[in-house]
N, C-alpha and C positions, 0 to 999 in steps of 0.2 A: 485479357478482360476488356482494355478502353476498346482493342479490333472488333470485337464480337460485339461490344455493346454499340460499336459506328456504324458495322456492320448491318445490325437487326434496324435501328432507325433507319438504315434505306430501303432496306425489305418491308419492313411492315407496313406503311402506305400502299405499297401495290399486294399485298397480300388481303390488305380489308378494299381495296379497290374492285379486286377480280372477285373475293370469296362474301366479301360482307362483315369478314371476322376474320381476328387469326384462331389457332387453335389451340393456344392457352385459354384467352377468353372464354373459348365457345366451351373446353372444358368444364370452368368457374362458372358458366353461364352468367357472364358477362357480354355485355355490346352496349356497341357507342353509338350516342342518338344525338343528331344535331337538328337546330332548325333552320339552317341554311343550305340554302339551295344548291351550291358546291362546297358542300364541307371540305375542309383545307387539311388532309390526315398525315401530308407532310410537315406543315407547320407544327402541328401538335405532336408530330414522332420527334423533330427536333427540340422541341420543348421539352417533352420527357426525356432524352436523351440528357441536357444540358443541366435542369433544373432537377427530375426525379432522378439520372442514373449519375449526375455528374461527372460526367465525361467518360466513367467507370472506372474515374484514380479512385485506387485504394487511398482511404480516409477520407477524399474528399467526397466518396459515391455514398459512404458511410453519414456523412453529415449532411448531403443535399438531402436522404430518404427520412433523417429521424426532421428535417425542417418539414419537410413536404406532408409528412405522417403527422405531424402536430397541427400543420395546417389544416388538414384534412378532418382530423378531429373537431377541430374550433369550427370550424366554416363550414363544413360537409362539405366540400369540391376544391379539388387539388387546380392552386392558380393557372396550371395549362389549359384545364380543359375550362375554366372562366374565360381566359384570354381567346379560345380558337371555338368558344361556341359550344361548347362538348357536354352532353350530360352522361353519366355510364348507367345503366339500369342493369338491375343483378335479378335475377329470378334462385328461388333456390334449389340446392345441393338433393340428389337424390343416396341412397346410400352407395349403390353402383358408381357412379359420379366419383364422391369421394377415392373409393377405393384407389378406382384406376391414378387418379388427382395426387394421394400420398404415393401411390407407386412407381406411379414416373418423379417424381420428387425425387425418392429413394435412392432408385438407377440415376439420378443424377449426380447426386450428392455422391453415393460412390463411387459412379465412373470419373467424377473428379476424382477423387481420393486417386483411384487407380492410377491416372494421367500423371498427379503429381510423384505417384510412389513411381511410374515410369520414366520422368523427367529426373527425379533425385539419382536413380542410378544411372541413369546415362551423364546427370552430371558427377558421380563419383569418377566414371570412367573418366570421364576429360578431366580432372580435377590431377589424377593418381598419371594421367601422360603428360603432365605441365611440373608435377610439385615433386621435388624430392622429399622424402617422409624427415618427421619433425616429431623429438619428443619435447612433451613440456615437463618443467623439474615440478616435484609439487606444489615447493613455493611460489612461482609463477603462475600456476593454477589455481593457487587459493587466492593470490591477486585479480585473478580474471573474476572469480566468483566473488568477490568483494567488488568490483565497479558490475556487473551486472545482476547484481542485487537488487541497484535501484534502477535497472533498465524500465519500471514498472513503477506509477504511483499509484495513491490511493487517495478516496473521493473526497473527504471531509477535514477539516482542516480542527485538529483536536487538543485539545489543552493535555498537554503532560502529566505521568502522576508522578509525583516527586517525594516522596515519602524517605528518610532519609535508608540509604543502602546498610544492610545487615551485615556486620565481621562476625567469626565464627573466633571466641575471642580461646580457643585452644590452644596454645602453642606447642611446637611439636619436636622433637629431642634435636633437628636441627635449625631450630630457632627461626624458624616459618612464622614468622608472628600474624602475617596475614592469610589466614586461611580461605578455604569456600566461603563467597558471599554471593549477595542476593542482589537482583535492579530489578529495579523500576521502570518503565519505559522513560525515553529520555524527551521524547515526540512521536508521536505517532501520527503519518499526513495519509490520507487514502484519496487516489484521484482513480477515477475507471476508465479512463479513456488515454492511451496511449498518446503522446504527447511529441508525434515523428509524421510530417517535416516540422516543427513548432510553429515558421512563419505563417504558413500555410492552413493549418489548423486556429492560429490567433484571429485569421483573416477571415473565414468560415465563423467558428465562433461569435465573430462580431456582426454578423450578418445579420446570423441569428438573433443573437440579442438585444440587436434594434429592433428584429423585429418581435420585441415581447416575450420571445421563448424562455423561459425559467432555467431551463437545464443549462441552456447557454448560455447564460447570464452570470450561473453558476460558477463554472467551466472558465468563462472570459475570467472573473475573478480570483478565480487560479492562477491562471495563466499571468494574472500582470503579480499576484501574491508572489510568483515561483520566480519571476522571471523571463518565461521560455516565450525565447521567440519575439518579444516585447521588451521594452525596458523597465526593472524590475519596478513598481509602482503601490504600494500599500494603499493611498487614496484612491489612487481607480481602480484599484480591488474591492476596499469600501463601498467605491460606488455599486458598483456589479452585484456585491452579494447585499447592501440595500435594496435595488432596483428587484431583486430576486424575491429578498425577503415581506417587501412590502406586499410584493405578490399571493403571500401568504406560504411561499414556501420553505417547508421547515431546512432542509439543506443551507439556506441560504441563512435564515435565521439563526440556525447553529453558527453559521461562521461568522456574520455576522458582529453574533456576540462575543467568539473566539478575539477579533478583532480588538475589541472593546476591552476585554479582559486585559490583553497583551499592551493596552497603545500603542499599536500598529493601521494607521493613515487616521487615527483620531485618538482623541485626548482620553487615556486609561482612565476607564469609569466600569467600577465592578457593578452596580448598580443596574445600570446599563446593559453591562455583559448579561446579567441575571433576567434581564425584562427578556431580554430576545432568546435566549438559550433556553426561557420556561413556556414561551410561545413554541419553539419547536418540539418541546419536552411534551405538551400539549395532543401534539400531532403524532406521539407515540412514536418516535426520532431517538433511536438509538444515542447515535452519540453527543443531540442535546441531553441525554440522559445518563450518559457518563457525564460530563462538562456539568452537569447540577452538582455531582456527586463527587468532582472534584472542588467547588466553591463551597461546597456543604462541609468538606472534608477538610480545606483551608480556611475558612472562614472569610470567605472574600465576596463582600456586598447579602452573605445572609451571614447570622450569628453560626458562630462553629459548630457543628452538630455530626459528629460521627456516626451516629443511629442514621440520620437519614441519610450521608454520603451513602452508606451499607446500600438502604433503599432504592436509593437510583443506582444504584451498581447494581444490583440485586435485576431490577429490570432489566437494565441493557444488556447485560450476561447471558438473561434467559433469551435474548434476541441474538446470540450469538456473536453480540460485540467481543472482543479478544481483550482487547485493552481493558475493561471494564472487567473482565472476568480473572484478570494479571490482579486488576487492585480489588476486586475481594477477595480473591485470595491472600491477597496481603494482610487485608482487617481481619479475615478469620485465621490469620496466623500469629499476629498481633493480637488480638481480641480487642480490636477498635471497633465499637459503635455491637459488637456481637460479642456471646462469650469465646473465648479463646478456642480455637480447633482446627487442629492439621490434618486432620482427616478431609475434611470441609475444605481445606486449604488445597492441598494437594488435589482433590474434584477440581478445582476450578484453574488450578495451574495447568493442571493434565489437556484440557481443554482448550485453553488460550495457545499451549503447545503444540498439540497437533493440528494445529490452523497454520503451525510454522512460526510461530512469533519467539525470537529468539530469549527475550527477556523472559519467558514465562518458563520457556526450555532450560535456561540459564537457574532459576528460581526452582521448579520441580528438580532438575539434576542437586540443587542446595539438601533438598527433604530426603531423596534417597541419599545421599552423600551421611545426612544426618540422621536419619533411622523418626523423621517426623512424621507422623501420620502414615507411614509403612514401613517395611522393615527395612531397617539397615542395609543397603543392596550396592557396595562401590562401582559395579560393574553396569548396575543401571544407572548410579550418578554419572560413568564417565560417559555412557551412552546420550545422555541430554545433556554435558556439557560438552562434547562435542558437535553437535547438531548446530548448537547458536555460538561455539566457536567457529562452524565452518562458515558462518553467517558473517564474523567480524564481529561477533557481539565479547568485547574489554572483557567483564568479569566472568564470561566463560572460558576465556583464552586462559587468564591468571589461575582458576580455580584446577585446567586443564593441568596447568604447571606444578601446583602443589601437587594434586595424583600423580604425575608424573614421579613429583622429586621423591616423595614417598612412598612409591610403589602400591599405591592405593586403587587395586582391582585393572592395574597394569603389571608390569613388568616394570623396576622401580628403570630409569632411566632420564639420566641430568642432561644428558644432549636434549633431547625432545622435553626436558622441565624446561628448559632455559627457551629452548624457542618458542613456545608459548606464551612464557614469560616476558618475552622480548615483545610479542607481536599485542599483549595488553600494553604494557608499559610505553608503546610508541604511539599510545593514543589516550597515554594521559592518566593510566591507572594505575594506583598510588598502591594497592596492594604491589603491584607486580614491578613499580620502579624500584620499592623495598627491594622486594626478593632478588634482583637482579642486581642491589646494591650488593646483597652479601655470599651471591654466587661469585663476582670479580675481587670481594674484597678476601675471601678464601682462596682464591688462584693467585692473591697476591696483588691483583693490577686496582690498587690504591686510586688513581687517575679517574678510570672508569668507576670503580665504588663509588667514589664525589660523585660524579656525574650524575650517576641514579638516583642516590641518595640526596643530592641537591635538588633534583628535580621533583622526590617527594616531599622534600620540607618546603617548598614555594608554594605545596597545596595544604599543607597547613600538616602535615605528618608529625608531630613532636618527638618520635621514636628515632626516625630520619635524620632528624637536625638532632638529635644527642648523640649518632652514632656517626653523620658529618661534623662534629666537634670533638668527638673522640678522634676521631681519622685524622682532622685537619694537627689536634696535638703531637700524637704519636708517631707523623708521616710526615712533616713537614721537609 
C-alpha cells in the first residue's frame, strides 16, 4: 500500500500533464482548475500523498483522510489544493457514469480480496516449510482468548451498574451453598478505533485536536484516560473531553460528566456529572442516557428515583445500548422502578447477549438455569454460561462449576466442576473460593481448604470464616 500510494504521486503529475485529467477524475467528473499560469501538479500530488494518503501507513492514512475529510467539510477546500492554487469543479453523475463507477470499485475491492486470499496461502505454504506443527492444550487457549478479548476497545467511557449481585440461596444435597448467580457489568469502556502503534496514533490524534477536531479531541482523551501510548493522565483527559464538550459534543459531554462523577482529573461533583451527562442526554446520546439512569437509579446529584433510572434505560436499550438493556433487565427482574417481570427480563437479557456481552450471557444463562420467564432449560443455561465463561466472565465460570458438580444438563463431572471453579475463584469470586474450600476440604487437604476459605472470608463470606474456624479447631 505506502509503494502504490509513492507510486501513483509520481505518475499522476505527468498523467493530468499529457491528458488534462486522470481517469478516476474524469470518471467522477471531476477536474482541476487553477489560476496560475504553470500550475505546479507535482506539488500538489506530493501534498496529497503526505497529507490526504499519509504516506499510505495503515492507521496513519486512516487519520490523515478523517482530518482532511473534516476539513473539507468546514471550509469547502482540502488545505492542498488552498496551498498549490487548486480549485476541483465536479459536474454531475449520469446513471451510465455511476454504474460503470460502483463497478470498477467492485472488481477492485474483490481482486483485493482475491490477492490477499492468494498471499494467505502462499503464506501457509512458507509458514507449514519453517514450523513444526504445535498443539495448544485448552487451557492455554482459553488463556489466549482472555488477553485477546481486549485486543479491541470501546468508544464511551461509561459509569458501571452495580446493583448488588443475585445468590440463588438453594442449597444442594452436596452443600453447594453458592449456587448460579447473576452480574452486573463491572465497567463497561467502548473506544472504536483500534489503538496499534499507540505512540503513533497519540501523535496524530493530537494534531488533530489542535486543530479543533471534536473526534479527536475525544480519542486524545482516551488515550491519556487509558494510558496508551502517553503517560496515563486523568487532567489531560479532562482537558480533551472539555475542549470536546464545550464544542457541543455529546460524546465528550458524556464523558465529561463520567469524569466528574468518578473524581477522576477533577474534584467528585455529582452535580456536575448530572449538568453535562443531561446536555449529552439532550442530543439523544445513548449512553448519556444509560449514565442518567444510573444517577437516577443511585441517587447521585438527583433524588433516587427508580421509575425514571427504568426511563433512561428504557431509551438507551431501544438504541441498542447493551449495557443499558443488561440493567433493565435487571429492574424488570427485580420490579425496580416497574412491576416485576421475567418475561420483560429475559427480552432484554436476550439482547444485550447476543451483541456478545458476557454479563448479560452470564444473567440470561441464571433465568433458564431457574425456569424465570421461560421454561426451566439446563442445557440452555449451560449454553449461555458458557459463552461469557469462555469470555473470563467470574460468575459464569462458578456457575459453569455448580452444573458441573451436579450434573445439571451435563454429564455430572468434579474434574471439570473444579476447574471452573478454580478459574472464578482466581479472580476473586467468593461463590467459587467457597466451593473450592470444600472440594479440598473432602479430599482431605485441610492446608488448601484454609486457603480458599480464607480468601473468602477477607471478602466478607461469614459461611467461610465459620467453616475456617471449624477447620482451624478440628485441624490444627
Amino acid at each position: 500500500m505506502p509503494i502504490t500510494c509513492f507510486l501513483w504521486m509520481l505518475l499522476e503529475p505527468h498523467i493530468i500533464g499529457i491528458f488534462g485529467n486522470t481517469p478516476g477524475k474524469k470518471l467522477f467528473g471531476l477536474r482541476l482548475v487553477s489560476d496560475s499560469q504553470q500550475p505546479d501538479y507535482t506539488k500538489r500530488a506530493f501534498a496529497v500523498w503526505v497529507r490526504g494518503m499519509g504516506l499510505g501507513l495503515p492507521i496513519v492514512s486512516t487519520i490523515a483522510t478523517a482530518v482532511a475529510y473534516f476539513r473539507l467539510k468546514r471550509t469547502g477546500q482540502t488545505s492542498w489544493d488552498e496551498d498549490c492554487d487548486f480549485t476541483v469543479e465536479a459536474t454531475s453523475l449520469g446513471a451510465v457514469r455511476w454504474i460503470v463507477a460502483v463497478g470498477i470499485n467492485l472488481a477492485l475491492i474483490f481482486g483485493g480480496m482475491f490477492a490477499d486470499h492468494l498471499n494467505m496461502e502462499e503464506m501457509k505454504i512458507w509458514t507449514a516449510s519453517r514450523h513444526t506443527a504445535s498443539v495448544q492444550s485448552p487451557e492455554s487457549a482459553l488463556a489466549q482468548n482472555e488477553t485477546n478479548k481486549h485486543s479491541w476497545n470501546e468508544d464511551l467511557v461509561t459509569e458501571p451498574a452495580t446493583p448488588t449481585p443475585v445468590t440463588d440461596g438453594i442449597e444442594s444435597d452436596k452443600v453447594i451453598r453458592h449456587q448460579a448467580s447473576q452480574s452486573i457489568p463491572s465497567d463497561i469502556e467502548w473506544y472504536p478505533t483500534p489503538m496499534q502503534p499507540e505512540s503513533t496514533t497519540a501523535k496524530w490524534y493530537r494534531k488533530a485536536a489542535e486543530q479543533g477536531n471534536a473526534d479527536a479531541q475525544i480519542h486524545l482523551g482516551i488515550i491519556y484516560e487509558k494510558g496508551q501510548g502517553v503517560a496515563q493522565d486523568d487532567k489531560e483527559a479532562v482537558k480533551w473531553y472539555r475542549t470536546a464538550a464545550e464544542q457541543g459534543d455529546p460524546m465528550g459531554q458524556n464523558n465529561l460528566g463520567w469524569m466528574y462523577k468518578n473524581g477522576r482529573g477533577v474534584a467528585q461533583d455529582y452535580k456536575e456529572a448530572v449538568k453535562w451527562i443531561r446536555l449529552a442526554v439532550e442530543q439523544g446520546n445513548d449512553f448519556g442516557q444509560k449514565n442518567l439512569g444510573d444517577m437516577y437509579r443511585d441517587g447521585r446529584g438527583v433524588a433516587q428515583d427508580d421509575k425514571e433510572a427504568v426511563k433512561w434505560y428504557q431509551k438507551a436499550a431501544e438504541q441498542g445500548n447493551a449495557p443499558s438493556q443488561i440493567n433493565l433487565g435487571f429492574m424488570y427482574e427485580k420490579g425496580r422502578g416497574v412491576p416485576q417481570n421475567y418475561a420483560e427480563a429475559v427480552k432484554w437479557y436476550r439482547k444485550a447477549a447476543e451483541q456478545g456481552y458476557s454479563t448479560s450471557q452470564n444473567n440470561l444463562g441464571f433465568m433458564y438455569d431457574n425456569g424465570r420467564g421461560v421454561p426451566q432449560d439446563y442445557a440452555e443455561a449451560i449454553k449461555w454460561y458458557r459463552k461469557a465463561a469462555e469470555q473470563g466472565n467470574a460468575p459464569s465460570q462458578s456457575n459453569l462449576g455448580v452444573m458441573y458438580e451436579n450434573g445439571r444438563g451435563v454429564a455430572q463431572d468434579d474434574k471439570e466442576a473444579v476447574k471452573w471453579y478454580r478459574k472464578a475463584a482466581e479472580q476473586g469470586n467468593v461463590g467459587a473460593q467457597f466451593n473450592m474450600g470444600l472440594f479440598y476440604y473432602k479430599g482431605q487437604n485441610y492446608a488448601e481448604a484454609a486457603k480458599w476459605w480464607r480468601m473468602a472470608a477477607e471478602q466478607g463470606d461469614a459461611e467461610a470464616q465459620s467453616r475456617l474456624n471449624e477447620l482451624t479447631r478440628n485441624h490444627q
